[in-house]
Each structure stands twice: as structure tokens, then as C-alpha cells.
C-alpha positions as CSV (number, residue, x, y, z in Angstrom):
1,X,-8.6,10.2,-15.0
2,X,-9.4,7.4,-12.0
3,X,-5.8,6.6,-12.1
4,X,-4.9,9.8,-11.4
5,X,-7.1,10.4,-8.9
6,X,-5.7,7.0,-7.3
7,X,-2.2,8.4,-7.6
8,X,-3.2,11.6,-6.2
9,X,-5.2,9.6,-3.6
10,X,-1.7,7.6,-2.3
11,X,0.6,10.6,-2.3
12,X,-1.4,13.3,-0.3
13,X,-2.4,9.8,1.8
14,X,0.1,11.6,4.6
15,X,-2.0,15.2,4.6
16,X,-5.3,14.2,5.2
17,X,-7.4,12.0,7.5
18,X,-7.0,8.4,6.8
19,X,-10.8,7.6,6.5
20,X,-11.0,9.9,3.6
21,X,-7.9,8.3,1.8
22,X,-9.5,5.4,2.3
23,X,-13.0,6.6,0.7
24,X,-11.0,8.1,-2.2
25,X,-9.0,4.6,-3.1
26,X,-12.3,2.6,-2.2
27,X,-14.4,4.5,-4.6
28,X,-12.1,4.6,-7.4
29,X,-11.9,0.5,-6.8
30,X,-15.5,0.3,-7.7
31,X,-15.2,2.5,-10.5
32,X,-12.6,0.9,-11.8
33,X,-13.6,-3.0,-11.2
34,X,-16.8,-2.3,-13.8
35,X,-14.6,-3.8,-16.4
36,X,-12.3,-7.0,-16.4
37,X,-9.5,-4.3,-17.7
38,X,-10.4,-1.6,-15.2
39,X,-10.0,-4.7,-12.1
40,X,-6.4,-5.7,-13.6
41,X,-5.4,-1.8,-13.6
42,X,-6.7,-0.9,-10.5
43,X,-5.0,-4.1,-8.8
44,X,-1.5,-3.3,-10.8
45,X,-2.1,0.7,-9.6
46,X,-2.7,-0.2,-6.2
47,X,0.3,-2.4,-6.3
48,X,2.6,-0.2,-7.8
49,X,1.7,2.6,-5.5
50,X,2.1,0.0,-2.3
51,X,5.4,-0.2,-3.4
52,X,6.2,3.2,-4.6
53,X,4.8,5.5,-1.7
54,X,5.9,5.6,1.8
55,X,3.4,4.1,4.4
56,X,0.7,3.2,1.4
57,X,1.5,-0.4,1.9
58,X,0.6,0.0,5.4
59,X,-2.6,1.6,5.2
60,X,-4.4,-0.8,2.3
61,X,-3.1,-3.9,4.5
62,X,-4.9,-2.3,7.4
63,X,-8.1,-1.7,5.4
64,X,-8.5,-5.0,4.0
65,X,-7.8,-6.5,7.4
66,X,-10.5,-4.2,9.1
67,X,-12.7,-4.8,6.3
68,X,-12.0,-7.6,4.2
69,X,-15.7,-8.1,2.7
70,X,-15.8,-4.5,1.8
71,X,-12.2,-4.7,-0.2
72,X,-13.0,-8.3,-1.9
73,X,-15.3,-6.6,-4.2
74,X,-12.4,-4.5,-5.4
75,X,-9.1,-5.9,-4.6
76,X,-8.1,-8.9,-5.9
77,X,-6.3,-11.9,-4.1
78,X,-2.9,-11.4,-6.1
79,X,-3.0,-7.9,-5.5
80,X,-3.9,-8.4,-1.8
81,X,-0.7,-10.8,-1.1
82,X,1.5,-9.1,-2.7
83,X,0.7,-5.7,-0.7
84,X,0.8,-8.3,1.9
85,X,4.1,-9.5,1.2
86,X,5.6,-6.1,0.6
87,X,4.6,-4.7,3.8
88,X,5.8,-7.6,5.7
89,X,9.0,-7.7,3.9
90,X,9.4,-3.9,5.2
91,X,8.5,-5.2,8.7
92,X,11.3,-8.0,8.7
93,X,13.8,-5.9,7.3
94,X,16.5,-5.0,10.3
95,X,18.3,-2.0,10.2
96,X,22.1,-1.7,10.5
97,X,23.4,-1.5,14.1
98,X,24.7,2.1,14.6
99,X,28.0,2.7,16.1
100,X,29.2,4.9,18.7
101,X,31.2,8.1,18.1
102,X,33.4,7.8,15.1
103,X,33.4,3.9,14.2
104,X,32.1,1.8,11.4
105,X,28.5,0.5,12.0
106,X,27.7,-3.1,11.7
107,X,25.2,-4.9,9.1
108,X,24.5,-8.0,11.7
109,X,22.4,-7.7,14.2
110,X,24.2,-8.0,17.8
């Protein structure tokens, strides 16, 4: 049930106001992080969904920099680099040069 709620969280994350996103995945942390096996699923979940749904990266790195005593309780320091690592891999990634009109575009950056 909390894991879908998590999912469900991440994919309407784009149609509603971030601070309720945010209160929806926060909550569901503490829920889940009552267990040893409930902390390794939610980091895994939150993981997964970082990687899986546009801009989701982007908004757990920018609550666990905003608040990172708050998101310690729940997020765990593997799961916090690697949402870490995947949004700054997304930020370093360079997108192919366009062409003009009707020639081939070019993979290197000019």
C-alpha cells in the first residue's frame, strides 16, 4: 500500500504543488523506515522512481538539500548519492548540436 502511494506520489509529482509531493513522499519515509526492511524498500523505491520519473530526481535532491536533517531520518546515505549522482549525471549530459536546414547534426560539442 505505502509503495503505491510512493509511486502515485512521484508520478502526479508534475500536477500538484510541490510542498504537497513532498509531504506525501516524506510521510511515507517515516512509515516506511519503522522497520530495517521497510528503510531498505523505501531507499530502493525512492531510487528507482529518481531514475524512472521525469524531474523526480530533481525535486528529492532539492529537498534533502533544503532540509537535510529532516530527510536523514528517512533517506539513507546510499540512496541519497545515488539520487545525487543520477541527477548530476542528467545535468552533465550535452545534447547533440542541431543543424541547420536539411544537414546531419553533430554529437560534439562546437
Amino acid at each position: 500500500m505505502l509503495d503505491a502511494l510512493l509511486r502515485a506520489a512521484a508520478d502526479g509529482a508534475h500536477s500538484r504543488p510541490e510542498i504537497r509531493t513532498r509531504a506525501l513522499v516524506h510521510r511515507t519515509g517515516m512509515l516506511l523506515v519503522r522497520t530495517p526492511e521497510g528503510a531498505a524498500r523505501f531507499d530502493r523505491r525512492l531510487v528507482e522512481l529518481a531514475r524512472d520519473v521525469p524531474g523526480f530526481a530533481a525535486l528529492v535532491l532539492r529537498w534533502l538539500t533544503d532540509a537535510p536533517q529532516e530527510w536523514a531520518a528517512v533517506v539513507g546515505p546510499s540512496a541519497r548519492h545515488t539520487v545525487e549522482a543520477l541527477e548530476t549525471s542528467r545535468q552533465a549530459m550535452p545534447m547533440p548540436m542541431q543543424a541547420a536546414g536539411r544537414e546531419h547534426g553533430s554529437l560534439r560539442p562546437a
